[in-house]
PyMOL Python script that loads the backbone (N, CA, C, O; Angstrom):
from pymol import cmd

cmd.read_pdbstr("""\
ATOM      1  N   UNK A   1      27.087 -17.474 -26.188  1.00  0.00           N
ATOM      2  CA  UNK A   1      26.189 -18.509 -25.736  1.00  0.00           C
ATOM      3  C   UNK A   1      24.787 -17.907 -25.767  1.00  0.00           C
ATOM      4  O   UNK A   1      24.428 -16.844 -25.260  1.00  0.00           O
ATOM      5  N   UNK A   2      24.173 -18.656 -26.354  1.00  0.00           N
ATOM      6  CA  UNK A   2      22.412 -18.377 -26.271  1.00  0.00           C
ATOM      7  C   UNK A   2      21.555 -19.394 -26.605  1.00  0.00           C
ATOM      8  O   UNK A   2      21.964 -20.388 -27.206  1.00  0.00           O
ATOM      9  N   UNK A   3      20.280 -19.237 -26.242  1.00  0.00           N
ATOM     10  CA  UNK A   3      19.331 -20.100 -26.580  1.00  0.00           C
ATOM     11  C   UNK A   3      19.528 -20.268 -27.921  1.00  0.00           C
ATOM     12  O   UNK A   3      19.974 -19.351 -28.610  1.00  0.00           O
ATOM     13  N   UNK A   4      19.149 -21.697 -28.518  1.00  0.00           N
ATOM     14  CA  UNK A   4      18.868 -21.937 -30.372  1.00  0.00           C
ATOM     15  C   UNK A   4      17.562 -21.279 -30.446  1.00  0.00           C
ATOM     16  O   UNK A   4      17.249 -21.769 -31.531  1.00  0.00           O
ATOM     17  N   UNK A   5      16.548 -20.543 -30.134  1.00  0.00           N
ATOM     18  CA  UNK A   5      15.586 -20.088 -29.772  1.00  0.00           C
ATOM     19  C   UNK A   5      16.208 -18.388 -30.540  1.00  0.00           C
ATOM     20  O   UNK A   5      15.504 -17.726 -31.301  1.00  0.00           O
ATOM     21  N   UNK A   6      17.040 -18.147 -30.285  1.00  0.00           N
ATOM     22  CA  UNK A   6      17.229 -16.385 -30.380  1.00  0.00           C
ATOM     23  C   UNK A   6      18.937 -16.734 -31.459  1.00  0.00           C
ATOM     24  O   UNK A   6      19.670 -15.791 -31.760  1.00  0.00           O
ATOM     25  N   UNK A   7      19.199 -17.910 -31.793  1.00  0.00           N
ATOM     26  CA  UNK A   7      20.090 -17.770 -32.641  1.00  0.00           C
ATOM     27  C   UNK A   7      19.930 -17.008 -34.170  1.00  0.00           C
ATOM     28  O   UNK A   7      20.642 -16.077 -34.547  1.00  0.00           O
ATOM     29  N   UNK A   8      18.920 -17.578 -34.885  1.00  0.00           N
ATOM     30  CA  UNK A   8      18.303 -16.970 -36.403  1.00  0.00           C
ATOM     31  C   UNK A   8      18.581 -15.035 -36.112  1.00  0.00           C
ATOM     32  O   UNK A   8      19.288 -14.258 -36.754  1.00  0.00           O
ATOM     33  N   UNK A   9      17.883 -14.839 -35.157  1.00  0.00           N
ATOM     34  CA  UNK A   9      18.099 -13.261 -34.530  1.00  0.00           C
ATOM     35  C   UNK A   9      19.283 -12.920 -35.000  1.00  0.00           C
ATOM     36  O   UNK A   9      19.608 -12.318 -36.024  1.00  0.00           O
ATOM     37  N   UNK A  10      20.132 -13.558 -33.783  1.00  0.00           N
ATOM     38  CA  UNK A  10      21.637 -13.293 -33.503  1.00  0.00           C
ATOM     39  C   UNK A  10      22.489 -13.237 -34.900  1.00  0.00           C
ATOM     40  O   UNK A  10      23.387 -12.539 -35.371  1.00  0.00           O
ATOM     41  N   UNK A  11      21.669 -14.413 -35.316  1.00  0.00           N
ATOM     42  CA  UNK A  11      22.764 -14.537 -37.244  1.00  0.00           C
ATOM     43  C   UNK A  11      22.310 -13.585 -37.781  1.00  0.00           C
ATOM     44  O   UNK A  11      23.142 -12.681 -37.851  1.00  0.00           O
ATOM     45  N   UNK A  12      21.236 -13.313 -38.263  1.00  0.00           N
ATOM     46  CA  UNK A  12      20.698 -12.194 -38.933  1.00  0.00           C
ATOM     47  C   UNK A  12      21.158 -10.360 -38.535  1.00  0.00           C
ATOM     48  O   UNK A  12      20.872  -9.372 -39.212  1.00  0.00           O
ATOM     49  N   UNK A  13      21.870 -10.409 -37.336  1.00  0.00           N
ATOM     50  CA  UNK A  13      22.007  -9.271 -36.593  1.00  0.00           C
ATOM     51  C   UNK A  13      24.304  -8.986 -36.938  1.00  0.00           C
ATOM     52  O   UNK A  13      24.903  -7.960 -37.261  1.00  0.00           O
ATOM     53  N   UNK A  14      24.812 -10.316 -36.671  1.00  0.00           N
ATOM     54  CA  UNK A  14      26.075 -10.137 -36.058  1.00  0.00           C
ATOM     55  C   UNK A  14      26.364 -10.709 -37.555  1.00  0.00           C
ATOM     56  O   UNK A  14      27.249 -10.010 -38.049  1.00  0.00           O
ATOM     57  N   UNK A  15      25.997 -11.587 -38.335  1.00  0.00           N
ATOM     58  CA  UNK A  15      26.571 -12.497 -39.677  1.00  0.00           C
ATOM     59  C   UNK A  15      27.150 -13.369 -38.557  1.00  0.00           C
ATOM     60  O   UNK A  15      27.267 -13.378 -37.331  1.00  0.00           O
ATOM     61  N   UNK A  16      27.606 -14.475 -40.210  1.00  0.00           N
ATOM     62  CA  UNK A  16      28.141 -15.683 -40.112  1.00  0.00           C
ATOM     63  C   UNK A  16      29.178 -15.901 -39.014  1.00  0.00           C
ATOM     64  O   UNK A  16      29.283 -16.772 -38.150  1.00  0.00           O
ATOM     65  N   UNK A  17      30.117 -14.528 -39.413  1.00  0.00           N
ATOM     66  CA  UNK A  17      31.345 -14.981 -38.593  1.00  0.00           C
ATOM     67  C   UNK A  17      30.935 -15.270 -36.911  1.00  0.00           C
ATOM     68  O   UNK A  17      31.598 -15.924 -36.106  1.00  0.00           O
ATOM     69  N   UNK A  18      29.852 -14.682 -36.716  1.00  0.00           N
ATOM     70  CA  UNK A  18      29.525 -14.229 -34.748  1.00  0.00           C
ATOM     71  C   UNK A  18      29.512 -15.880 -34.460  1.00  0.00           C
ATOM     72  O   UNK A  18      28.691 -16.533 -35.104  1.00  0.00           O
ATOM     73  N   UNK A  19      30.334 -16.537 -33.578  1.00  0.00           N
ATOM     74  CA  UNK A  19      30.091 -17.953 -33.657  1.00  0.00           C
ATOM     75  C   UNK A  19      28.740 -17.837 -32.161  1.00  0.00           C
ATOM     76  O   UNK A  19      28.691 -16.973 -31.285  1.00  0.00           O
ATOM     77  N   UNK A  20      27.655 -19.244 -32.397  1.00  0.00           N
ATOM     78  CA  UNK A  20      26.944 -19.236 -31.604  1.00  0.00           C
ATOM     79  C   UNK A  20      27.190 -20.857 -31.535  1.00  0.00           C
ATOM     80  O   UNK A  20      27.378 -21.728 -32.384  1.00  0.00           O
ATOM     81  N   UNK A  21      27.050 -20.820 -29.392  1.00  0.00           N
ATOM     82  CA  UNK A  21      26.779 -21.812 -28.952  1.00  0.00           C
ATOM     83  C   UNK A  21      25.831 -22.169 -28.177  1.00  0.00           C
ATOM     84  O   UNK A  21      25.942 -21.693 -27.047  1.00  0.00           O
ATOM     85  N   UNK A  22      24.804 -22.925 -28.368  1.00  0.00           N
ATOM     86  CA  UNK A  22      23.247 -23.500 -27.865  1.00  0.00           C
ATOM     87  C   UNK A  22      23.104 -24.389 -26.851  1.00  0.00           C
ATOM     88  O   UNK A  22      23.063 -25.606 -27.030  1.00  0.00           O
ATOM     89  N   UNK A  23      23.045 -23.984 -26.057  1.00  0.00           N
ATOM     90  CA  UNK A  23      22.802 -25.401 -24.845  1.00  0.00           C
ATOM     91  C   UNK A  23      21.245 -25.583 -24.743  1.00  0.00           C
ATOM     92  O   UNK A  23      20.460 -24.755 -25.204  1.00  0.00           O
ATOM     93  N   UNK A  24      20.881 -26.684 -24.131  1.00  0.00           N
ATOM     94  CA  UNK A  24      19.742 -27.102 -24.676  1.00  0.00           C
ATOM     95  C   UNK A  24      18.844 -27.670 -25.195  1.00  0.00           C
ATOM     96  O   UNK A  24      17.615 -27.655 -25.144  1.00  0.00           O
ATOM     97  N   UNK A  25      19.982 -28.433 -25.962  1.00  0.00           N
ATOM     98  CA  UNK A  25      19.743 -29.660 -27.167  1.00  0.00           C
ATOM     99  C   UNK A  25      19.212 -30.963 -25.962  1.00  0.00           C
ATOM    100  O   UNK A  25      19.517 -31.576 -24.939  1.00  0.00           O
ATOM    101  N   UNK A  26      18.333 -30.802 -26.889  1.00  0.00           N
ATOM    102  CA  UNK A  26      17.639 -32.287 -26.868  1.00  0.00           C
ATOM    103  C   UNK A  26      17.001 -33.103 -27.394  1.00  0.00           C
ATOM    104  O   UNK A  26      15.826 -33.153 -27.031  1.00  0.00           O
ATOM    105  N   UNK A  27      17.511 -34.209 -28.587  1.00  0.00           N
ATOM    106  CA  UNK A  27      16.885 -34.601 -29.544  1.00  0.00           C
ATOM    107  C   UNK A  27      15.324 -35.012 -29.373  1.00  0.00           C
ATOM    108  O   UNK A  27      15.014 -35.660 -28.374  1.00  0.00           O
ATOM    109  N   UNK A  28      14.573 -34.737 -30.094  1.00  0.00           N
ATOM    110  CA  UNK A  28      13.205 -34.794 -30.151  1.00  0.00           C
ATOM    111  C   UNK A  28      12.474 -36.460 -29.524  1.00  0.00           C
ATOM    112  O   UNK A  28      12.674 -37.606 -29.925  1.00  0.00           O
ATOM    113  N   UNK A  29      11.558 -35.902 -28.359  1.00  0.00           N
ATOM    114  CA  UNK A  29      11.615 -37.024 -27.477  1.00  0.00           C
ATOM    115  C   UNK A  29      11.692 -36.915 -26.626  1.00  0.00           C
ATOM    116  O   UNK A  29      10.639 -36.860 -25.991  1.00  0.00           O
ATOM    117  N   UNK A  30      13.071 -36.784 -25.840  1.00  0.00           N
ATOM    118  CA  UNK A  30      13.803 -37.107 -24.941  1.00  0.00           C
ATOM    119  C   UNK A  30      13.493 -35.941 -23.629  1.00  0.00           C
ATOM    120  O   UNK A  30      12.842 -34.962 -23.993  1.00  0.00           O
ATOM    121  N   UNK A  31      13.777 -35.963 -22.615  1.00  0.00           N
ATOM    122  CA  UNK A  31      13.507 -35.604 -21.305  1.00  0.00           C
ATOM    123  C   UNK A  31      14.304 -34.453 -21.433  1.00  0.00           C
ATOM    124  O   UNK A  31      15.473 -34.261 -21.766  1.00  0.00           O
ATOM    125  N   UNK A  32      12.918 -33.394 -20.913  1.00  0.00           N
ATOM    126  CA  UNK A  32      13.675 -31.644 -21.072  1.00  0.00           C
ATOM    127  C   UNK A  32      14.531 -31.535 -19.814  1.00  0.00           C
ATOM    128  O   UNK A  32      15.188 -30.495 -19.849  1.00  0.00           O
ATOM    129  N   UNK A  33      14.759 -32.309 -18.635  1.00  0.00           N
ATOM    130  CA  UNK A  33      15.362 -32.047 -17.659  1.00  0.00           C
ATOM    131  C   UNK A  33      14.901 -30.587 -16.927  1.00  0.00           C
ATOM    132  O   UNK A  33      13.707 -30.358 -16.736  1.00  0.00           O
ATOM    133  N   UNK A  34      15.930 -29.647 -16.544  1.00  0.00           N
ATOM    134  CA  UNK A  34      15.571 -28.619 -16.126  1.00  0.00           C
ATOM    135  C   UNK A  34      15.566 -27.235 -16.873  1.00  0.00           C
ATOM    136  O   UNK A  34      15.503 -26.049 -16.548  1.00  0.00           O
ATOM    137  N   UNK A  35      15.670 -28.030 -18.134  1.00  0.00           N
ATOM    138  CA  UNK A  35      15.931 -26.632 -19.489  1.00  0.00           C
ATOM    139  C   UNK A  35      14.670 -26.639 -19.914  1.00  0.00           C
ATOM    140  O   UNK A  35      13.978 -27.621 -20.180  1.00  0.00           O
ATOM    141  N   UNK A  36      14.244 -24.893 -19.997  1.00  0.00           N
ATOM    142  CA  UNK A  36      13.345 -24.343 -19.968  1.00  0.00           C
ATOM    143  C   UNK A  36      12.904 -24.098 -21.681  1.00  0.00           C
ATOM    144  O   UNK A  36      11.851 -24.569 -22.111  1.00  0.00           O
ATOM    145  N   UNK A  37      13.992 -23.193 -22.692  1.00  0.00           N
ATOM    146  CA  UNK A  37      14.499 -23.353 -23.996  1.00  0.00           C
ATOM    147  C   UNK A  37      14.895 -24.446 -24.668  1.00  0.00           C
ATOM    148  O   UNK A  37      15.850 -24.261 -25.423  1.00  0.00           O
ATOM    149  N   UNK A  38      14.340 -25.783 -24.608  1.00  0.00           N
ATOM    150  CA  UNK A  38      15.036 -26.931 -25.449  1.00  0.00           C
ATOM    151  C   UNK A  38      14.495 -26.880 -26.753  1.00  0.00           C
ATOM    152  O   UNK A  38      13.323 -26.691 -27.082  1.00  0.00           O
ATOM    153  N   UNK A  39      15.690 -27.109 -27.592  1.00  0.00           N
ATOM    154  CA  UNK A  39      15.253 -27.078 -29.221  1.00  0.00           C
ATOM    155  C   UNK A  39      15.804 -29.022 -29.516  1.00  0.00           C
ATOM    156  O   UNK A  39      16.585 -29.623 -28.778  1.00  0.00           O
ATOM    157  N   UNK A  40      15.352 -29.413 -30.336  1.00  0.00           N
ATOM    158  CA  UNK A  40      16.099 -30.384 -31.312  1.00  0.00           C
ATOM    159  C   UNK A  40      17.581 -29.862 -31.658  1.00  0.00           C
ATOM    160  O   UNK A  40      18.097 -28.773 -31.404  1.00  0.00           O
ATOM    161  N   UNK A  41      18.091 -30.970 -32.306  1.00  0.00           N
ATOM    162  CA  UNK A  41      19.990 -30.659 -32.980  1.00  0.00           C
ATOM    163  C   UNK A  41      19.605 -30.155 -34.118  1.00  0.00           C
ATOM    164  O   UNK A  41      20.382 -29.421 -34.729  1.00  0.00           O
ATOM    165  N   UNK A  42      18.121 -30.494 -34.716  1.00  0.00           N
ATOM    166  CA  UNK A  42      18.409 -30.118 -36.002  1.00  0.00           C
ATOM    167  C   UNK A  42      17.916 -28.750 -35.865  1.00  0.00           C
ATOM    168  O   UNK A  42      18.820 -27.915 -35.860  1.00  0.00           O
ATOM    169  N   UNK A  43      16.679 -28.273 -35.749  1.00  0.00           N
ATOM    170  CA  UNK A  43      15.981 -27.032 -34.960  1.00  0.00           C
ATOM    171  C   UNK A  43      17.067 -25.945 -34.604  1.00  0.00           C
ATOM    172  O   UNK A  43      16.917 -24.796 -35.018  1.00  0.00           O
ATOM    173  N   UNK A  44      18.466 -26.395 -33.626  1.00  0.00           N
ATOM    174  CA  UNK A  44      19.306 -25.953 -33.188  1.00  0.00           C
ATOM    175  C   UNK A  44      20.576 -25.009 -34.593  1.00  0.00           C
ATOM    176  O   UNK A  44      21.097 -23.894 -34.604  1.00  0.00           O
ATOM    177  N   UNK A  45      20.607 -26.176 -35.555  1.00  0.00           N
ATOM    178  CA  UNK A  45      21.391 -25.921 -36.783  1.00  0.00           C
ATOM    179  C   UNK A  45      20.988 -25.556 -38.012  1.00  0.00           C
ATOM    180  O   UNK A  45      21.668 -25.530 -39.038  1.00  0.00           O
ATOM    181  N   UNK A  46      19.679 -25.233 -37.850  1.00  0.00           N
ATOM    182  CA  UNK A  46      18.926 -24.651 -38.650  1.00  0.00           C
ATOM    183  C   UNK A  46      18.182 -23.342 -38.255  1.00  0.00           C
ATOM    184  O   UNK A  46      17.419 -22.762 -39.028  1.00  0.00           O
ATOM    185  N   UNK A  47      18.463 -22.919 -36.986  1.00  0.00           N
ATOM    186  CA  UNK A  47      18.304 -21.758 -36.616  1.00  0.00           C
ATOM    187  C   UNK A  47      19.821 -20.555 -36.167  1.00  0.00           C
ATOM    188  O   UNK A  47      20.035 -19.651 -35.359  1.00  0.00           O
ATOM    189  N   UNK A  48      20.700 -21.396 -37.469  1.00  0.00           N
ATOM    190  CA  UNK A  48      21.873 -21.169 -37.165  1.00  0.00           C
ATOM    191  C   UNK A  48      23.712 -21.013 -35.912  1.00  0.00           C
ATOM    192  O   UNK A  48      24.727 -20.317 -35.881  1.00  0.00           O
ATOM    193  N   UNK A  49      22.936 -22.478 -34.927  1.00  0.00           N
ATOM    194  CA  UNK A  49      23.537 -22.717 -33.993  1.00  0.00           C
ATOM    195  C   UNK A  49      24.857 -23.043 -35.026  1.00  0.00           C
ATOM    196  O   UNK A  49      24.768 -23.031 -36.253  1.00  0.00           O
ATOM    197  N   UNK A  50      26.297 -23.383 -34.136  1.00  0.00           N
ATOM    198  CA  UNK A  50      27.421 -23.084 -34.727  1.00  0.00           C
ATOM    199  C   UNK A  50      27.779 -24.596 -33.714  1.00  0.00           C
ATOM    200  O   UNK A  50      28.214 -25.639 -34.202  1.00  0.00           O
ATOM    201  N   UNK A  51      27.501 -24.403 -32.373  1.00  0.00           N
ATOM    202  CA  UNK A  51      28.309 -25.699 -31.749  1.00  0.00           C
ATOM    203  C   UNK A  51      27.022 -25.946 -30.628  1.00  0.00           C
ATOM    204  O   UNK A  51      26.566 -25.124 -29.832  1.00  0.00           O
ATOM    205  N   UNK A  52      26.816 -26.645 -30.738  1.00  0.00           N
ATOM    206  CA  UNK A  52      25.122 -27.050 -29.663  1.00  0.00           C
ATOM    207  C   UNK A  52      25.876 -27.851 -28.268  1.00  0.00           C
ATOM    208  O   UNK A  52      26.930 -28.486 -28.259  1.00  0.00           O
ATOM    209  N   UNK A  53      25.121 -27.627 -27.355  1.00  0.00           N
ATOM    210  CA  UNK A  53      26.037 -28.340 -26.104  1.00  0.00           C
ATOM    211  C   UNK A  53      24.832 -29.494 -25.581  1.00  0.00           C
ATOM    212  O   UNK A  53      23.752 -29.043 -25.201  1.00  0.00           O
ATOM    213  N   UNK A  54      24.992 -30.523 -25.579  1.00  0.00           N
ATOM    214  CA  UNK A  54      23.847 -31.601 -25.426  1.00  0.00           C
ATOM    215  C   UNK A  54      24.577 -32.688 -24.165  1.00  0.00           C
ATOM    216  O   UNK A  54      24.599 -33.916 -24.252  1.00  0.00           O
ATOM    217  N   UNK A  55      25.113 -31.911 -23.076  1.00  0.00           N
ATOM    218  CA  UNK A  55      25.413 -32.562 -21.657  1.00  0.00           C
ATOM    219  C   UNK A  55      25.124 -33.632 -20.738  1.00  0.00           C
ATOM    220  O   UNK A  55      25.652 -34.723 -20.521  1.00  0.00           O
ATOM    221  N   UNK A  56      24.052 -32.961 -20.217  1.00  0.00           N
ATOM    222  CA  UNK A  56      23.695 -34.259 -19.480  1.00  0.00           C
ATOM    223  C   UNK A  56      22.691 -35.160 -20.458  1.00  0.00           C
ATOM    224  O   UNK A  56      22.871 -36.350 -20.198  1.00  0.00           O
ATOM    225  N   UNK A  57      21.978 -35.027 -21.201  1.00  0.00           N
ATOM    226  CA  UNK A  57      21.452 -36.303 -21.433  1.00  0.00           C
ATOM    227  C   UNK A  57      22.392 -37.031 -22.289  1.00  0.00           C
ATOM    228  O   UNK A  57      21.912 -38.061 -22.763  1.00  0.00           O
ATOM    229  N   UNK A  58      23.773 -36.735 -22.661  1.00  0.00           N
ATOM    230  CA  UNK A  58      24.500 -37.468 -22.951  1.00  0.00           C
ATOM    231  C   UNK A  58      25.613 -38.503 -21.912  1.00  0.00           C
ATOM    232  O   UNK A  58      26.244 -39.545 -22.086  1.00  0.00           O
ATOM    233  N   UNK A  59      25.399 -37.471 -20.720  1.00  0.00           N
ATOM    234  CA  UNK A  59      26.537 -37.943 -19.824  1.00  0.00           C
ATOM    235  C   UNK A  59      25.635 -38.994 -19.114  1.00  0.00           C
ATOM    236  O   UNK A  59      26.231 -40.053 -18.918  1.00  0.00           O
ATOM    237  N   UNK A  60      24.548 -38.969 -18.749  1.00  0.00           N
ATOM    238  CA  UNK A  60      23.687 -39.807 -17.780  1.00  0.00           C
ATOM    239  C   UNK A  60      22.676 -40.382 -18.788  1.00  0.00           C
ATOM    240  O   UNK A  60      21.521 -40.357 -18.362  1.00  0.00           O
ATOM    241  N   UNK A  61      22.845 -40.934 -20.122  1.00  0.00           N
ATOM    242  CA  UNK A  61      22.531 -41.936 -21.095  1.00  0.00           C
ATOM    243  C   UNK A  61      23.306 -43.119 -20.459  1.00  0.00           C
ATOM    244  O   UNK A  61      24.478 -43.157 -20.085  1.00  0.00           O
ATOM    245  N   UNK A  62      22.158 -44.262 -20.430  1.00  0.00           N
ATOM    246  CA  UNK A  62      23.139 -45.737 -20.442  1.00  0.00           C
ATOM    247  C   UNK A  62      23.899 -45.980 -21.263  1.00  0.00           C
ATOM    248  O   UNK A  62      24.687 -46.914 -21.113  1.00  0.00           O
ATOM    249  N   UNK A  63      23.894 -45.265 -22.302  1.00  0.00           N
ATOM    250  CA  UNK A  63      25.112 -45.762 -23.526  1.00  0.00           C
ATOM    251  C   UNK A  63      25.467 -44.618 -24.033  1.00  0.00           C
ATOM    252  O   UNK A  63      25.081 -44.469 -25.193  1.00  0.00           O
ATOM    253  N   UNK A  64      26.176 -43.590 -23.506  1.00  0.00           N
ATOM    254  CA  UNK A  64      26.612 -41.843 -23.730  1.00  0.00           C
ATOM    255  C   UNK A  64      26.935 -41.995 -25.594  1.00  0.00           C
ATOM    256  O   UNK A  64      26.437 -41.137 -26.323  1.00  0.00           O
ATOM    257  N   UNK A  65      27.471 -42.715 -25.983  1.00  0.00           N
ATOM    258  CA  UNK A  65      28.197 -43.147 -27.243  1.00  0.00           C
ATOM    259  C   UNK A  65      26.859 -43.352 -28.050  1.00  0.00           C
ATOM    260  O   UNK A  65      26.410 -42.483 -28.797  1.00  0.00           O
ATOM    261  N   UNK A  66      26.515 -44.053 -27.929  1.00  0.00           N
ATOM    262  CA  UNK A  66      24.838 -44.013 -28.654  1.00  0.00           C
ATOM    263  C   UNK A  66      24.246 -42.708 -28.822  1.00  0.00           C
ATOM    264  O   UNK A  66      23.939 -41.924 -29.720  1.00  0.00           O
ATOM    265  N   UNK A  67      24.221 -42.819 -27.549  1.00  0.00           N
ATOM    266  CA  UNK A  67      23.158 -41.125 -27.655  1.00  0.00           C
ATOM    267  C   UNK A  67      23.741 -40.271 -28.274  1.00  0.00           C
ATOM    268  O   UNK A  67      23.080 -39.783 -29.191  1.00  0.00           O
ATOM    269  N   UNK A  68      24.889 -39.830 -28.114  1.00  0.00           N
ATOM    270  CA  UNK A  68      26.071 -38.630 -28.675  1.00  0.00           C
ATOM    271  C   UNK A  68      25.470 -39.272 -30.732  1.00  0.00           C
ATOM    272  O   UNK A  68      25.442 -38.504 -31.694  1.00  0.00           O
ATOM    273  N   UNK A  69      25.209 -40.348 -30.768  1.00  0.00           N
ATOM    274  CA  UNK A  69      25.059 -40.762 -32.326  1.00  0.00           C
ATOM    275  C   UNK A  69      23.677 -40.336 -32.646  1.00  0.00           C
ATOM    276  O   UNK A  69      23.326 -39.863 -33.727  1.00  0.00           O
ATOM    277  N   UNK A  70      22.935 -40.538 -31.633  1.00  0.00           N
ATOM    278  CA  UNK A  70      21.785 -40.221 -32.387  1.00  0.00           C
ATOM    279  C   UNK A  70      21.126 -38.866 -32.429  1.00  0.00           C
ATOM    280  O   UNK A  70      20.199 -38.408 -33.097  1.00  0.00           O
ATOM    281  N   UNK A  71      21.747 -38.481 -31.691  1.00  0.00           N
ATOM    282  CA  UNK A  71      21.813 -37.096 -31.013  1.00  0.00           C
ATOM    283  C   UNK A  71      22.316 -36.494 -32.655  1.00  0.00           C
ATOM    284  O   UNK A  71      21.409 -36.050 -33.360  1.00  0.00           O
ATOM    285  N   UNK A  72      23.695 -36.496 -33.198  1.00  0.00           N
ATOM    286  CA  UNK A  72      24.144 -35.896 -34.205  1.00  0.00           C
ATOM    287  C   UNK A  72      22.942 -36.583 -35.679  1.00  0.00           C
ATOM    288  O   UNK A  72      22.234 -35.763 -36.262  1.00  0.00           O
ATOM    289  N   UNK A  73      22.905 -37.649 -35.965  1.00  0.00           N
ATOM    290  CA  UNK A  73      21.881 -38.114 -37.074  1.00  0.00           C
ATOM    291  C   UNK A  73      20.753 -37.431 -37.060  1.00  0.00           C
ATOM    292  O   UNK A  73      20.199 -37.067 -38.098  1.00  0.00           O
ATOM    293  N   UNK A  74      20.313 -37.195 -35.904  1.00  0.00           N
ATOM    294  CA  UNK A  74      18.992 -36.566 -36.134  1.00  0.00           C
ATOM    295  C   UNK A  74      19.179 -34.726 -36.474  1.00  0.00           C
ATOM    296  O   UNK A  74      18.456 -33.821 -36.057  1.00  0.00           O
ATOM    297  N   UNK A  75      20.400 -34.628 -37.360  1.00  0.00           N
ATOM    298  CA  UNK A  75      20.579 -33.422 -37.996  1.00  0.00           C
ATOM    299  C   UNK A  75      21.174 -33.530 -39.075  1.00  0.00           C
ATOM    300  O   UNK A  75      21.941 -32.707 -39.576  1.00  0.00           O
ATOM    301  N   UNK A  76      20.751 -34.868 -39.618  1.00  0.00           N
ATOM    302  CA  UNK A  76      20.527 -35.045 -41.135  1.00  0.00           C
ATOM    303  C   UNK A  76      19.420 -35.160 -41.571  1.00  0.00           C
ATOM    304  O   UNK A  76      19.245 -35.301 -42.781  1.00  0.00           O
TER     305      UNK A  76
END
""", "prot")
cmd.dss("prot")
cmd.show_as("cartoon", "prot")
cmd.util.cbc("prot")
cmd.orient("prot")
């Protein structure tokens, strides 16, 4: 687990196989809450995040299902 912030590092240091997971995510926009390190999904998977954890602003979205969608699109 680490910031998407120090992932590129981490890949460049451990390779592909080292799996990394990013909490943090917060699609561009949206309310940093109490995370200090927030990257974008895409930011996140392009700095070689592996599985991004995007929690509460998915769980406390009026429409969790939406958000969880736009949340992933905006890493195309």
């Amino acid at each position: 687990m680490c910031s998407a912030r120090e992932a590129s590092r981490l890949r460049a240091e451990h390779g592909e196989g080292f799996c990394l997971v990013t909490p943090g995510i917060r699609p561009a926009g949206s309310d940093r809450g109490d995370q200090e390190r927030v990257v974008t999904p895409l930011d996140a998977v392009r700095q070689g995040a592996h599985y991004l954890v995007i929690g509460r602003p998915i769980t406390q979205a009026a429409d969790p299902l939406q958000y969880w969608r736009v949340s992933i699109m905006s890493c195309c």
